[in-house]
N, C-alpha and C positions, 0 to 999 in steps of 0.2 A: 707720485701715484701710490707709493707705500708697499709696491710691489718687492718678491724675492725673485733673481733668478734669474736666468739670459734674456729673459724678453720684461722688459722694465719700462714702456709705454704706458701713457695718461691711460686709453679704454684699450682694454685686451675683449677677446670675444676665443673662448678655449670652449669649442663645441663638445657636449658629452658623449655625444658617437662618433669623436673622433679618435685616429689611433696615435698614441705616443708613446714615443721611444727615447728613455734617459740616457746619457752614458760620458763618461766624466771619470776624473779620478778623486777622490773624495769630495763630492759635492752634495748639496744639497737640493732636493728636486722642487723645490719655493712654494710658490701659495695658490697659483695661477690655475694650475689645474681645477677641474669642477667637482665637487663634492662630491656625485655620482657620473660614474663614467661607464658605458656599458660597451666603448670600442678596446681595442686592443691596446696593452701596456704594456712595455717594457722595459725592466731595469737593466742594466748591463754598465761594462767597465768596473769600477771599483768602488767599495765604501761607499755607497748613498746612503744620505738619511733623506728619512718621509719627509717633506715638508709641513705638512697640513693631513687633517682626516681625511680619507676616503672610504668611500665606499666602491667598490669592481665590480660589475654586471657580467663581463665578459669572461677572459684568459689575460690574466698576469703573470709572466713569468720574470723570474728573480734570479741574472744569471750572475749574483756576487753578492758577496754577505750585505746585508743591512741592518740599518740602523731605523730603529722607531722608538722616538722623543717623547714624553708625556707632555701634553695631554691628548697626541696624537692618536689616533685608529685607525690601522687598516683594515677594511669590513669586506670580505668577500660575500656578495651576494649571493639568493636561491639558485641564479644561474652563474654564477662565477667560477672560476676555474682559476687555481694556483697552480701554478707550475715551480717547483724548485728543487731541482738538484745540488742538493748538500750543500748549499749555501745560508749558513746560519742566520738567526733573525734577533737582532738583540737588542736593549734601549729601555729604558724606562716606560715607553707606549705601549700597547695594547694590539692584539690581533684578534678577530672575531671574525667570526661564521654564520650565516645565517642557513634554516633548514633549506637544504637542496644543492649546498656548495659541494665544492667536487677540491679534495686537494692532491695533486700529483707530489708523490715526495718520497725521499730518500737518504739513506746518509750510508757513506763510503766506507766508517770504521764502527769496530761491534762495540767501541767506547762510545758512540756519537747514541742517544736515544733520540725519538723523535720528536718526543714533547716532555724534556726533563723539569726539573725546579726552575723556579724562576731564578733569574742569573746565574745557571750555570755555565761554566766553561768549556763545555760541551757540549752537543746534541743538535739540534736542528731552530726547537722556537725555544730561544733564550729566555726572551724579554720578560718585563714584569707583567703586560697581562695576556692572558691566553684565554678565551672564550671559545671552545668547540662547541657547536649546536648536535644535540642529540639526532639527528638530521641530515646530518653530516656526512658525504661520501668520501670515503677516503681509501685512492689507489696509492699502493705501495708497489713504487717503480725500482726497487734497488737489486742488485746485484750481490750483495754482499748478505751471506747466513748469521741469522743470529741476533738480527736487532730486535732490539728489545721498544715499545710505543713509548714507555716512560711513566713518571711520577705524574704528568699533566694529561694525559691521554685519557680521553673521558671514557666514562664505565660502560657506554651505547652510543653508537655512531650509527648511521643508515647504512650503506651496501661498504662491503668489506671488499676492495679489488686487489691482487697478485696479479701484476704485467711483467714481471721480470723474475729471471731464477731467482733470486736471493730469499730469504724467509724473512721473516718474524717472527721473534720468540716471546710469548704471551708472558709477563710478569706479576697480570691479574686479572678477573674473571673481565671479560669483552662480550655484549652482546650488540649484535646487529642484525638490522633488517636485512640483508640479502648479502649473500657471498659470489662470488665470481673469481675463477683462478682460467684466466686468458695464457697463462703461460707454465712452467716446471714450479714455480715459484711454490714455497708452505706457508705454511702457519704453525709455529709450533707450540704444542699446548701439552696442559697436565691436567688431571681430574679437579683439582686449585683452581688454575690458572685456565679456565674454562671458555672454549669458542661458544658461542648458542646461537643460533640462528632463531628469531622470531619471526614465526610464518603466519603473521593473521591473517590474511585475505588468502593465503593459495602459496605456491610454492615459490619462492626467490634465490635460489639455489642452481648456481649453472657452472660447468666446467667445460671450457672450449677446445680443451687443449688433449690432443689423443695421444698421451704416450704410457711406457706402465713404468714410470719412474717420474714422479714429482708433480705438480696441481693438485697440493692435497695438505689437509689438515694431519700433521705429524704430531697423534697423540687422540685423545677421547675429541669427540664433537658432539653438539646437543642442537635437537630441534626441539622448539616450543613451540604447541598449539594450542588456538584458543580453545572453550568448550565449546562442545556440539558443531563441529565441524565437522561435515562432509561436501565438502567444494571438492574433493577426488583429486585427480592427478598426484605425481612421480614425486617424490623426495628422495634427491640425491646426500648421501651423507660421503664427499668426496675425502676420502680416509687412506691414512696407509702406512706405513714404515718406514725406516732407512736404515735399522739394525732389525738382524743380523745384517739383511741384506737391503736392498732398497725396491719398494712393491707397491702401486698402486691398486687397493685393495678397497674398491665401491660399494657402498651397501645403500639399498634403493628401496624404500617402502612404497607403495603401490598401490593407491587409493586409501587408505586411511582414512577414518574417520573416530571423533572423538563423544564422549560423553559429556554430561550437564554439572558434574561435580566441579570445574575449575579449569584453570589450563593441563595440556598433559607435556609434558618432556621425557623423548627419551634421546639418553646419551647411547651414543656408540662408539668404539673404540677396535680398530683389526691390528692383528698380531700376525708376523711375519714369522710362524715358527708351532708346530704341531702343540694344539692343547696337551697340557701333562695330564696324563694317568688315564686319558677318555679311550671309548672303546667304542664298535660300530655297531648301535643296534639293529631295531626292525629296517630292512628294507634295505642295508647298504652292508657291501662285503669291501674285504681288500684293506685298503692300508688309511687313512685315516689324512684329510689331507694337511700339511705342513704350514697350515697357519689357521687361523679365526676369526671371529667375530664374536664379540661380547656388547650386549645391550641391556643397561641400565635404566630404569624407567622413574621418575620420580615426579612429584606437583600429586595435585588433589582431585585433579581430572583423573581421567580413561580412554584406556585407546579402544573405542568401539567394536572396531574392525577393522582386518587386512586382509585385503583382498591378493596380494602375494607379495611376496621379496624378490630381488634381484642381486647377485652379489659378482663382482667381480674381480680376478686374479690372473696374474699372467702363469703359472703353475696349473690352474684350474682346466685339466684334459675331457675332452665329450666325451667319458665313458662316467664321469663325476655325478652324482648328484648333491642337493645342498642337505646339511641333515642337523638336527635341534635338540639339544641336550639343556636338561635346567641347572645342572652344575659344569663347571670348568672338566672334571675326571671323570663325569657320565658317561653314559650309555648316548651317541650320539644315532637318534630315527629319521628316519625318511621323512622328508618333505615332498616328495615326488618332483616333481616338473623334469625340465630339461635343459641341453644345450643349447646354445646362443653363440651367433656368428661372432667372431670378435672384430670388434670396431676401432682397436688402436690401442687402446688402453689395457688390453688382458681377456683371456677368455670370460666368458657371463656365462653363469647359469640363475634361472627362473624357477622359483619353488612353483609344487604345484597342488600345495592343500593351504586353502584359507587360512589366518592364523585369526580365530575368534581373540586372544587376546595377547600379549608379551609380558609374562613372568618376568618379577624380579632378579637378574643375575642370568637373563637367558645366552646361551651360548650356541654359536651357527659355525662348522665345519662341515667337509667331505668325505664321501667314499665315493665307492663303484655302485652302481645301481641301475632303474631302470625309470624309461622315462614314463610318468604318468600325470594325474591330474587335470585340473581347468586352469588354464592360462586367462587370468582376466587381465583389462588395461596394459600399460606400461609403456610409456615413449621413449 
């Protein structure tokens, strides 16, 4: 028959909705499977190599290193799901993605990256080729701080997932369509090595997770909006510290809307630790509160309008209001608004004066005050 593999019969009939499951000690998984397969797969036992190309519609998962041969390809399809824990991918072949794959993945040591050089001796996908689709969702399910996505880790992937504590430590700028932190898990980034959320259509930005320690971008984060956007609703910038201390530190624009010049981005970055040299102006007395918010705004666009801020801190006591200084050592003024139940995450406070625009280098901290303003939107 010309067949590879345990079933070596003249006619095979290998249905592609059906589910298969490999498992052997180094063997090879032959030719017999169907090109495209959209039921469940699975590798297990030891050292397999690919036999042949596929393509995955479904959940692959890969519970031991393998081996893919040239001129093989493993292709997770728009609805495909990898599953693999720290089980390396290496070989001469090829691994691709198509837009709307989903890869679950992780790796155990902060030497492992997740998509290093091709044949290195380390890291997650080895092999010679690596195709990530700009499309691409990709949940980081690890445990362990510090990993780095690697040399092969494309510059735009789709929705960024955090399911487990561990971090990711950004090596270079990442932008993606939608964030989501389901659990403690960070991201850690530098004003460089830059997270950006791109939000054309409305907000993709969600954190499920209520606690005031960790689900949170450790370091600057940037939202980009296209021009002339007002589609309204909440943009979370899920932000926070872990030096001095460790602080989940929320900062929440509230209807936005942008101007006709270009896209608009702005970066935000909270500090766990009282602005140096600022003082309290109009509208707030008392002691100034012991951390911040710094928003950097850059692109060729404009932010139209904000209809109000939200900011949140576990520190932050109801007698606070939130207050807007344009340098770091300023005179920090009343924003008016008020207190806010807290939901898990830290107290909230709601500014309560419209911000017609966000200056260059603006800075958002506390005092004592009182509560005023219009409270528009905000979920």
């Amino acid at each position: 028959s010309g067949a590879t593999g345990s079933v070596q019969t003249t006619t095979r009939n290998f249905n592609a909705g059906a589910n298969y499951t490999f498992n052997g000690s180094t063997y090879n998984t032959g030719t017999g499977m169907p090109a495209t397969v959209t039921g469940v797969v699975s590798f297990s036992g030891f050292a397999p190599t690919l036999g042949a190309s596929h393509q995955f519609d479904s959940t692959v998962t890969v519970g031991t290193p393998m081996t893919i041969t040239s001129p093989n390809i493993m292709t997770i399809g728009s609805t495909g799901i990898f599953n693999n824990s720290s089980q390396n991918i290496s070989g001469t072949g090829s691994f691709v993605t198509n837009t709307g794959a989903r890869l679950i993945i992780q790796t155990f040591s902060t030497t492992d990256s997740l998509m290093p050089a091709a044949g290195a001796t380390t890291g997650l996908f080895r092999l010679t080729g690596l195709t990530i689709s700009s499309g691409t969702i990709v949940n980081y399910n690890g445990f362990t701080t510090g990993i780095q996505p690697g040399s092969r880790f494309p510059a735009s992937i789709g929705t960024l997932i955090i399911s487990n504590p561990g971090s990711l430590a950004l090596s270079a700028p990442l932008t993606v369509s939608g964030l989501l932190f389901s659990s403690t898990g960070r991201v850690q980034t530098t004003a460089t090595n830059l997270l950006t959320v791109n939000v054309s259509t409305g907000n993709s930005i969600y954190r499920i997770v209520n606690t005031t320690a960790g689900g949170c971008v450790d370091g600057p984060m940037a939202i980009q909006f296209p021009a002339n956007y007002t589609g309204g609703g909440t943009f979370l910038y899920p932000i926070g510290k872990t030096t001095p201390s460790t602080a989940f530190e929320g900062f929440e624009l509230i209807n936005p809307t942008t101007g006709a010049g270009g896209t608009y981005t702005l970066m935000l970055e909270a500090f766990n630790a009282a602005p140096a040299g600022a003082t309290l102006g109009t509208g707030l007395t008392g002691t100034i509160g012991a951390y911040y918010w710094q928003a950097t705004p850059s692109g060729a666009g404009s932010l139209g309008s904000l209809d109000n801020i939200r900011v949140t801190h576990p520190s932050i006591a109801s007698t606070n209001r939130l207050g807007q200084s344009s340098t770091l050592g300023g005179a920090y003024n009343s924003l008016g608004g008020g207190f806010l139940t807290n939901d898990g995450s830290g107290n909230m406070l709601m500014s309560g004066i419209p911000l017609a625009s966000m200056v260059g280098g603006s800075f958002f901290s506390t005092g004592a005050g009182s509560t005023s303003g219009v409270f528009t939107g905000g979920t």
